[in-house]
C-alpha positions in Angstrom: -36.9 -10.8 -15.7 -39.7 -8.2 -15.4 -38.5 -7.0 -19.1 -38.8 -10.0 -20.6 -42.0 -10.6 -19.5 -43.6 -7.2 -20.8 -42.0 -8.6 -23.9 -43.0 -11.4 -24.0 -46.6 -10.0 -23.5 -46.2 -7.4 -26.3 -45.1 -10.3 -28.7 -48.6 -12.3 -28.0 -49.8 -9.3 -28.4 -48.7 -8.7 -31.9 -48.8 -12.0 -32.7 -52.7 -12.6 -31.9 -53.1 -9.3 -34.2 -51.2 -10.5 -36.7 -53.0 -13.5 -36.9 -56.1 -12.6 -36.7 -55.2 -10.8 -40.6 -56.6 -7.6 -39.6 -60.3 -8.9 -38.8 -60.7 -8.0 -35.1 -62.1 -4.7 -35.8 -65.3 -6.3 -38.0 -66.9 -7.2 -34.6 -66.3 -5.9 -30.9 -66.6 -9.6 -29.3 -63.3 -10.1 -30.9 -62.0 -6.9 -29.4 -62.9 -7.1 -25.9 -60.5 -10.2 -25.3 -57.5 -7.5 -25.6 -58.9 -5.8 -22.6 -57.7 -8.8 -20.4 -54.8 -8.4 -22.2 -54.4 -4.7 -21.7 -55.0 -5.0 -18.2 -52.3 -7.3 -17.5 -49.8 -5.7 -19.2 -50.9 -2.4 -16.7 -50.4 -4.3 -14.0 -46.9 -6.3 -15.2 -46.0 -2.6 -15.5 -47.0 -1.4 -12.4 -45.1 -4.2 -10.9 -42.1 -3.6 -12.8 -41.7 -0.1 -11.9 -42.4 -0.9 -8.2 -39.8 -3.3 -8.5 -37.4 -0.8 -10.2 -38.2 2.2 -7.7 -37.6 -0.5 -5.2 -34.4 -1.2 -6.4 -33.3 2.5 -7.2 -34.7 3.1 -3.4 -32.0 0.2 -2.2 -29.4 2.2 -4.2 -29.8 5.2 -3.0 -29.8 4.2 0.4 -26.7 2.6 0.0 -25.2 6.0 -2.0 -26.2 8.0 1.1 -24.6 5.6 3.4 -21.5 6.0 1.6 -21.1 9.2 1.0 -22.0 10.1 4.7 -19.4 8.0 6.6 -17.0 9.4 3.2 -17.3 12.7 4.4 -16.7 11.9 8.0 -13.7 10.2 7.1 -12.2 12.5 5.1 -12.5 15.1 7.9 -10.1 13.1 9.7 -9.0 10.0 8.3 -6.4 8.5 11.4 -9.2 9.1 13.6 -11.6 7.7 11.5 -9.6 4.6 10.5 -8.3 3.9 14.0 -11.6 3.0 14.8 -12.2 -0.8 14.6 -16.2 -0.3 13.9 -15.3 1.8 11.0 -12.5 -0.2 9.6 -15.2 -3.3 9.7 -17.9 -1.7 8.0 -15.7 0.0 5.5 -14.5 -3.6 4.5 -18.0 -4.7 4.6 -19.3 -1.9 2.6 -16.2 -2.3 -0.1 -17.2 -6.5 -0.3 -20.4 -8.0 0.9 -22.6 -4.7 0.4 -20.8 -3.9 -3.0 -21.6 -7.3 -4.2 -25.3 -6.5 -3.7 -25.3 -3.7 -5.3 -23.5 -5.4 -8.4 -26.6 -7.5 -8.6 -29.0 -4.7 -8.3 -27.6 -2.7 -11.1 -27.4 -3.7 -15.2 -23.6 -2.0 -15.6 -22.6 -2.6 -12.2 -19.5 -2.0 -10.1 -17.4 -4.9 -12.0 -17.2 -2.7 -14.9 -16.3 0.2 -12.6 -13.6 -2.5 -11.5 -12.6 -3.1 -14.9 -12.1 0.8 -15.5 -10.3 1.5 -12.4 -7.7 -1.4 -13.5 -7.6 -0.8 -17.4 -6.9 2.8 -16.3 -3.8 2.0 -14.1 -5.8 3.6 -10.5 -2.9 2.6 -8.2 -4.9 3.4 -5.6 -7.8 1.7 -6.2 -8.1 -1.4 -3.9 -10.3 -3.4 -3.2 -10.5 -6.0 0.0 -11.5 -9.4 0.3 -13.3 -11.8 2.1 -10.2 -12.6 3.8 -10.1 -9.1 4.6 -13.3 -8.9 6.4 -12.9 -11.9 8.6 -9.7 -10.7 9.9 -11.6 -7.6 10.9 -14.2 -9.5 12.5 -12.1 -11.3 14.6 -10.3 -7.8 15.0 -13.0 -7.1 16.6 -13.6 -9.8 18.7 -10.2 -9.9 20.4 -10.7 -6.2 21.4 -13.8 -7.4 22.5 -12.3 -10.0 25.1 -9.2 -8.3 26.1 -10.6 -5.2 26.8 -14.1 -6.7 28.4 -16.2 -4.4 25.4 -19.8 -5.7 25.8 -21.6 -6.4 21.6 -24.4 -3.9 22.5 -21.5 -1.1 23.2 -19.6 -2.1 19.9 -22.6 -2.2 17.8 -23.8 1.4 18.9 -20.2 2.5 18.3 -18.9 3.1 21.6 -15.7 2.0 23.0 -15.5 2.5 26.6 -18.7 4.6 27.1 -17.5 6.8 24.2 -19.3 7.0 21.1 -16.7 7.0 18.2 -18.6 5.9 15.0 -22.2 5.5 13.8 -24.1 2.2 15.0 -23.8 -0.5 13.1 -26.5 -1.8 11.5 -28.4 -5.5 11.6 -26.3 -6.2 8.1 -23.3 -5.4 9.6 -24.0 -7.5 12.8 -25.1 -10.3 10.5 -21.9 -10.1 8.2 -20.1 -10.0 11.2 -21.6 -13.0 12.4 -21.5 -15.1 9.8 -17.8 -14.5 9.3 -17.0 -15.7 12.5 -19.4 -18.6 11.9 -17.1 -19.5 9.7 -14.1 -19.3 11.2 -15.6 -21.6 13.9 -15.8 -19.2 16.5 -19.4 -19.7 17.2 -19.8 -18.5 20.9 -18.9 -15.2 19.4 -21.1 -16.0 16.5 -23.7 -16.4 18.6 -23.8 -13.1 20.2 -23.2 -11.0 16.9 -26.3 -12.6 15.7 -28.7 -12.0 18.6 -27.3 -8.6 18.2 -28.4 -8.8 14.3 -31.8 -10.2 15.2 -32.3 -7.4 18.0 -31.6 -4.8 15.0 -33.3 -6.3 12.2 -36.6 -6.3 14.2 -36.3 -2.8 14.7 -34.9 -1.9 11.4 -37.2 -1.0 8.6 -34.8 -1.9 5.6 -34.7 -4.6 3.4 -31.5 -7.0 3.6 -30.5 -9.5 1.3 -31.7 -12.3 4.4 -34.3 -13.1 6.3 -35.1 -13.0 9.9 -34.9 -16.5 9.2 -31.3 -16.6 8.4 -30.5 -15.6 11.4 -32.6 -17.5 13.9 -31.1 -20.9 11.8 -27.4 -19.6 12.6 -28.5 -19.1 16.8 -29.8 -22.1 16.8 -27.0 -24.1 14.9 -24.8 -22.3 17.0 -26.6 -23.1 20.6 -26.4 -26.9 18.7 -22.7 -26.8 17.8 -22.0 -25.5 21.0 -23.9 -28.3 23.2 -26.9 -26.3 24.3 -29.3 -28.2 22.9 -32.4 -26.9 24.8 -31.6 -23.7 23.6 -31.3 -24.9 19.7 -34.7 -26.7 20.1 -36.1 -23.3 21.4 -34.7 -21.2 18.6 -35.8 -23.8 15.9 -38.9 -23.7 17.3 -38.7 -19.8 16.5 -37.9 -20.3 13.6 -40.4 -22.9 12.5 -43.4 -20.3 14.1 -42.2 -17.8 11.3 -41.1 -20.1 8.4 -43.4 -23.4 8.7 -41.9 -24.5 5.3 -38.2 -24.1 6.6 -36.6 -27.7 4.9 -34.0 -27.6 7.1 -35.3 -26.3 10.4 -38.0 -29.1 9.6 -35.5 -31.7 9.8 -33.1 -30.2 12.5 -35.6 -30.3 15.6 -35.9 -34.0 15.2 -32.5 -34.7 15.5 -31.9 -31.8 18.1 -34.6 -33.7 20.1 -33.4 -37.0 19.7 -29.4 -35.9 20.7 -31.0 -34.2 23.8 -33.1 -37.4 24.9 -29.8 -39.6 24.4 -28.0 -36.9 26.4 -30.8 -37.1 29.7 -30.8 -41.0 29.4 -27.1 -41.0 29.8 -27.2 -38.3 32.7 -29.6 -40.7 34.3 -27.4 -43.5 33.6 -24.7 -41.8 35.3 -26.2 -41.1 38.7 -27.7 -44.3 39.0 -24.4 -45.6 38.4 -24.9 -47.7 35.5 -23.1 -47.2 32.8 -19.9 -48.2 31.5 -18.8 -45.4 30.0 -16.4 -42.6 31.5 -18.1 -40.1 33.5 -18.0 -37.1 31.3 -21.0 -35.0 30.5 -20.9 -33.1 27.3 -22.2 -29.3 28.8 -22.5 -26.0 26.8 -19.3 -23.8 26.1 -20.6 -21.4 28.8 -18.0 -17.9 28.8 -17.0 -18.9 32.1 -15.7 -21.9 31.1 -13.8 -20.6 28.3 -12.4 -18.0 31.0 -11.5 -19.9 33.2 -9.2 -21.6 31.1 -7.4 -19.2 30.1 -3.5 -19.3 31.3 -2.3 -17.1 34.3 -0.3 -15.4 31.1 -3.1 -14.7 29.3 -5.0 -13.2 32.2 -1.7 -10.8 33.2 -1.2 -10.2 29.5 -5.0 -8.6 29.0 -5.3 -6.9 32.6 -1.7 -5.3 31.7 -3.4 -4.1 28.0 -6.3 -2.8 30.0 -3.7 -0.7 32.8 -5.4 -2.7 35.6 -2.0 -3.7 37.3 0.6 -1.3 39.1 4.2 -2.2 40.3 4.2 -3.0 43.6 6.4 -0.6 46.1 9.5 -2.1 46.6 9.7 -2.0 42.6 8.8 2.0 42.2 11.1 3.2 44.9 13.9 1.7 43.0 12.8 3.4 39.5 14.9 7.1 38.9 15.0 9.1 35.8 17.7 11.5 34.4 20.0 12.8 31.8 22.1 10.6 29.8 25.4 11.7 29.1 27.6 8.6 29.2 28.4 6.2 26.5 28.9 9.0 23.9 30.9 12.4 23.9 27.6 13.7 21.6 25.7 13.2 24.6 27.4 15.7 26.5 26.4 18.3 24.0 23.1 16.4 23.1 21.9 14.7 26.4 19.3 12.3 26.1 16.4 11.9 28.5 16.2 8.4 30.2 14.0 7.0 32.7 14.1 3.7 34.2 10.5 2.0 34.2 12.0 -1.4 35.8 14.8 -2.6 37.8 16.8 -6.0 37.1 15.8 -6.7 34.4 16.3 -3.1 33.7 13.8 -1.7 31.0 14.4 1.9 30.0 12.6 5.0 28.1 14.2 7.3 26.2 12.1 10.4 25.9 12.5 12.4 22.3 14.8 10.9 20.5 13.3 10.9 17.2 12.3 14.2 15.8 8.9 14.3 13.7 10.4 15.1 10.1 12.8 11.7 11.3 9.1 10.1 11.6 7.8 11.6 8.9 10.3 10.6 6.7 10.8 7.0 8.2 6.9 6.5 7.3 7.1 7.6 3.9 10.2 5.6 2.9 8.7 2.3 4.4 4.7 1.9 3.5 5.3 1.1 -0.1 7.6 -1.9 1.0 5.0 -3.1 3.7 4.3 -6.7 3.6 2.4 -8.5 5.9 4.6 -9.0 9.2 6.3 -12.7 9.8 7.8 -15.0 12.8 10.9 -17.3 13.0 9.0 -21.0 12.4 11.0 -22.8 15.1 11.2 -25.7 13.3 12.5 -24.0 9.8 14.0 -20.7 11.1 11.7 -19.3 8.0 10.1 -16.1 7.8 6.2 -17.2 8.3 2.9 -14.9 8.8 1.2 -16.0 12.0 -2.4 -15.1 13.5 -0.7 -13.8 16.7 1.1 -10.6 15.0 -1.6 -9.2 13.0 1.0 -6.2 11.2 2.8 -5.2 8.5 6.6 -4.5 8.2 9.2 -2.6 6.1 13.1 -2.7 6.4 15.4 0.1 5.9 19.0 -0.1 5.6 21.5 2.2 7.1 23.0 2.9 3.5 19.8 3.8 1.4 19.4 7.2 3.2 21.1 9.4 5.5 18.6 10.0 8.2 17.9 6.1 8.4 21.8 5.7 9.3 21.6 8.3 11.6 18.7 6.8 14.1 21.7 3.5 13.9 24.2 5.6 15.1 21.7 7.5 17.8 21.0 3.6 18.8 24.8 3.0 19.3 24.9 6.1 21.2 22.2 5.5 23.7 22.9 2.0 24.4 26.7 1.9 24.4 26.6 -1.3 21.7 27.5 -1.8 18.6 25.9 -1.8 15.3 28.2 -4.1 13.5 25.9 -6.8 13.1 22.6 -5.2 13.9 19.9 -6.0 11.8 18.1 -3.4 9.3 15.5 -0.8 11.0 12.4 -2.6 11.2 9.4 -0.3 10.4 5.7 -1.8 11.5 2.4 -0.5 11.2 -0.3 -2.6 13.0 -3.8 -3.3 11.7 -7.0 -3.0 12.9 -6.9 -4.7 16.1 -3.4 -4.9 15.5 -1.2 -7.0 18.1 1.8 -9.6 18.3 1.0 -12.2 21.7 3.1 -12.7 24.1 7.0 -14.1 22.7 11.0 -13.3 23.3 12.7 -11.3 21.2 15.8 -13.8 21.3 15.7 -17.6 19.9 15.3 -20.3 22.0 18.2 -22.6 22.0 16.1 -25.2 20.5 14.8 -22.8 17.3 16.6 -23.1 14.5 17.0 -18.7 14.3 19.7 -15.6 13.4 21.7 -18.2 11.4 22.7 -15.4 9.2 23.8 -13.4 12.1 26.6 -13.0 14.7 24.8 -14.2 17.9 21.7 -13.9 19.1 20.1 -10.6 20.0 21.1 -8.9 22.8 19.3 -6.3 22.9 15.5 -4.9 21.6 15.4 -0.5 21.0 11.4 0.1 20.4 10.8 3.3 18.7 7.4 4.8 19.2 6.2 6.9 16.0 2.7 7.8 16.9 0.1 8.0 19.9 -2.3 5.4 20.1 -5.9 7.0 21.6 -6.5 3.7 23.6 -4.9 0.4 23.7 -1.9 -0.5 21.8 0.6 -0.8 24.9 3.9 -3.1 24.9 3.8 -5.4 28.3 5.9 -7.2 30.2 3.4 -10.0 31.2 6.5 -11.8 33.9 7.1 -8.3 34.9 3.7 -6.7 35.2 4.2 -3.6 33.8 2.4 -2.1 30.9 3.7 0.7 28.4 1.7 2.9 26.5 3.1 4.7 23.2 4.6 8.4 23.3 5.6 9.5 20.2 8.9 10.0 19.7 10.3 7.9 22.7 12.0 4.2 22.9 11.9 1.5 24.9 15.4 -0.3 25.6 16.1 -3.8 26.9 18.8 -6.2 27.0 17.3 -9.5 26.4 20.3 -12.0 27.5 21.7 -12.3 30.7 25.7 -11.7 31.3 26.5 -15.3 30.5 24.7 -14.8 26.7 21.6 -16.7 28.1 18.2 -15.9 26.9 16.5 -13.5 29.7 13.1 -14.9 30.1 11.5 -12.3 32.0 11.8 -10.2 28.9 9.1 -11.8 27.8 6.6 -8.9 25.9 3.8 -8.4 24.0 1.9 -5.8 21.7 -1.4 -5.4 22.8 -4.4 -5.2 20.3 -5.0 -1.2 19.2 -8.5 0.1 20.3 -8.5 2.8 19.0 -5.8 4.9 16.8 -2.8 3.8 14.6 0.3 2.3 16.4 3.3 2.9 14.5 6.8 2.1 15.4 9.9 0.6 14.5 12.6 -1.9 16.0 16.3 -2.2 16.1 17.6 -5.6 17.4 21.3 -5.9 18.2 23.5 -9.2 18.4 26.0 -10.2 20.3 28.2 -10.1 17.3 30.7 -6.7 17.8 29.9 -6.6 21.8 33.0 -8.8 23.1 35.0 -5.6 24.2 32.3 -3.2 24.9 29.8 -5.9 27.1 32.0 -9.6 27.9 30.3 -12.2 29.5 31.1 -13.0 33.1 31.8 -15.8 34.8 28.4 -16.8 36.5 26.4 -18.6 34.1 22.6 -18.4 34.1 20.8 -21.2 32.8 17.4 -20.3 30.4 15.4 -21.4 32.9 16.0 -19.5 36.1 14.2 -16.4 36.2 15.5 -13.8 38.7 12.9 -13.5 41.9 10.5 -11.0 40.7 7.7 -9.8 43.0 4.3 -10.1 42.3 2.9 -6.4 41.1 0.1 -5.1 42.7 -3.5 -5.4 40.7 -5.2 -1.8 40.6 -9.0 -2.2 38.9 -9.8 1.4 37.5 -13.5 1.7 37.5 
């Protein structure tokens, strides 16, 4: 813009010379005129190069966030990835702030797009929208389930630790407005007073306005039935934007809404009114915890280790060597250790070797795709918002070392493979978790068509540490367990009679911090006739053996 107008300014220029056939020089009153002119092309110059070192400043700003956090994550990049706050602002950085920047500069990243694809850069990706408001609500469920305060996650500390560099009022705002989007505006709510705390003290320029954000508070106080407090913030808003068209015409109708709500509270205790007696109050957090289920409550105190097993549970719990089931076992016995009784979940300590990991990784991330459920209804393979992974299967006869963690499966858990499904390899994302759920269908979903049975049994493999979070619990059980790489969890997920055991029922919690690899083998009934028959006693589905409560323990 600023170039066109210094051109247009040195065409009247030329022009008005060129008109004037040479003459202006015969008398000075004729030449003083192009003073005015003069001057204004000095200060549409001065103007434009403001603007420019302006805009050059904004880039390099940008350029030095970039490379910083670049070098910090290439000094350890699990560490540095594992983190939620840097996974978030890396997304942010590679869409919202790239877009900017695309704007700001006359051969912009598009073209640098263009190149990277015309030039076959596999490993050139770019993420998406999409992308970043998964990560924002990433963010949010580690948030609730692990009781992380927005002041903590924005200075990059996770549990009193600081991790990554503080985020800054964009990132807060971006964050924000994602989850403004997606509905969520309680949580909205809080990443923008968190954005409006930070832009205050910022000195940057942002592609909004202090403005911007006080609108989304007070929409957000609106849509969330606090009107007093949307009146107050578009008050706010009006003392630093008088002209705001929209703010202008929102107090109105937030004050009208909140006189209709006082004349029908009035109503109410007098008695006279004929409508129900329901009052339409703010989405205070209390309200929203407090309906949470009792499941939900066990499931995120069990992800946070706040809950022990009670006594008479723990007395009962031994471990050992295994050398049953197998005569390799004898020469090759395999730590076991029981970590609940009836149902009876077990550990098996170092029983897959890290080249076995190694490899198991490397065969499997180029296959990943994003991780599905059984639809109940179909018996379809369908992504779902509670199992935020992705997966990769691997059959037995592809490669060697894949068949041999089958046949170390058959050996540890005395079952056979015959109609076991493929090795299941997941890695979860950032915030990565799969809710509460059985591992075997329900007799009304519509599941394992293609296989011999249901499953009977679950064998977790654990093929990394996770720093914090990430641990499978037994939310009917109460017992939590956290990932040691190299081990595996076993379960038999049917009673005797072939009914579904419900107090199997697991979950994945959400990963703080770290990356949670692992992968599954599920076994069906299909091949276990001789080697586990059914008894006599049947157990229907919905009788779950008495388990006693466990024992909360609050670490502090």
């Amino acid at each position: 813009m600023y170039r066109v107008k210094i051109f247009c300014l040195l065409s009247i220029l030329l022009n008005l010379m060129t008109i004037s056939h040479g003459e202006l020089f015969t008398a000075i009153s004729d030449v003083e005129p192009l003073l005015e002119t003069h001057k204004k092309i000095i200060d549409d110059l001065e103007d434009y190069i403001k603007k420019e070192e302006d805009r050059l400043q904004a880039l390099k700003r940008h350029l030095v966030i970039y490379r910083r956090e670049h070098e910090q994550a290439m000094e350890d990049i699990p560490n540095y990835l594992g983190n939620p706050i840097n996974a978030f602002t890396l997304i942010k950085r590679l869409t919202i702030d790239l877009d900017d920047i695309e704007k700001s500069i006359e051969i912009g990243t598009e073209y640098i797009k263009n190149i990277t694809i015309i030039n076959n850069h596999a490993n050139v990706k770019y993420p998406t929208l999409e992308d970043l408001t998964g990560a924002a609500q990433a963010l949010t469920r580690l948030q609730q389930t692990y009781k992380l305060e927005v002041k903590d996650l924005s200075e990059g500390r996770l549990n009193g630790v600081v991790y990554s560099t503080p985020m800054s009022a964009g990132d807060c705002y971006e964050l924000g407005k994602a989850l403004y989007n997606e509905k969520d505006y309680e949580n909205a709510l809080d990443w923008m007073n968190e954005a409006l705390y930070k832009y205050v003290d910022e000195d940057q320029p942002y592609p909004f306005s202090e403005a911007d954000i006080l609108e989304y508070i007070s929409f957000s106080h609106y849509l969330l039935g606090d009107l007093k407090s949307a009146i107050e913030w578009t008050k706010n808003l009006l003392l630093i934007e008088p002209k705001h068209s929209r703010a202008a015409g929102n107090l109105p109708h937030y004050q009208k809404a909140l006189q209709e709500k006082e004349l029908k509270a009035k109503k109410r205790r007098k008695g006279d009114t004929g409508e129900p007696d329901i009052e339409y109050e703010p989405q205070a957090k209390e309200s929203r915890s407090n309906s949470y289920s009792a499941e939900r409550q066990s499931y995120e105190a069990l992800c946070r280790g706040e809950k022990e097993l009670p006594p008479e549970i723990t007395k009962t719990l031994t471990c050992r060597y295994m050398t049953e089931n197998h005569p390799f076992l004898k020469l090759a016995p395999v730590k076991m250790e029981y970590l609940y009784r009836n149902p009876d979940i077990i550990v098996f300590n170092d029983v897959l070797s890290e080249y076995e990991i190694d490899y198991i990784k490397r065969l499997a991330q180029p296959r990943f795709r994003r991780a599905t459920v059984h639809d109940p209804a179909t018996g379809e393979l369908v992504p779902a918002h509670y199992r935020i992974s992705k997966s990769a299967w691997l059959k037995d006869e592809e490669s060697a070392i894949v068949a041999r963690v089958s046949r170390r499966v058959a050996h540890i858990t005395g079952l056979s493979m015959t109609t076991a499904e493929e090795l299941q390899v997941v890695n979860y994302g950032i915030g990565g978790h799969y809710d509460p759920h059985f591992d075997f269908a329900r007799k009304e979903e519509n599941a394992f068509e293609k296989f011999n049975g249901n499953r009977i049994a679950t064998v977790l493999f654990y093929m990394s540490d996770v720093a914090q979070g990430g641990a499978t619990v037994f939310t009917e059980l109460g017992l939590s367990v956290f990932p040691r790489r190299g081990s595996a969890v076993f379960w038999l997920n049917l009673h005797p009679s072939g009914e579904g055991d419900l107090a199997t029922r697991h979950a994945a919690c959400p990963v703080l911090r770290g990356s949670k690899w692992v992968c599954n083998k599920w076994i069906h009934q299909g091949g276990q006739e001789l080697i586990r028959p059914c008894n006599l006693e049947y157990q229907k589905e919905s009788i779950i053996r008495p388990i006693p409560q466990p024992i909360e323990k609050f670490f502090r």
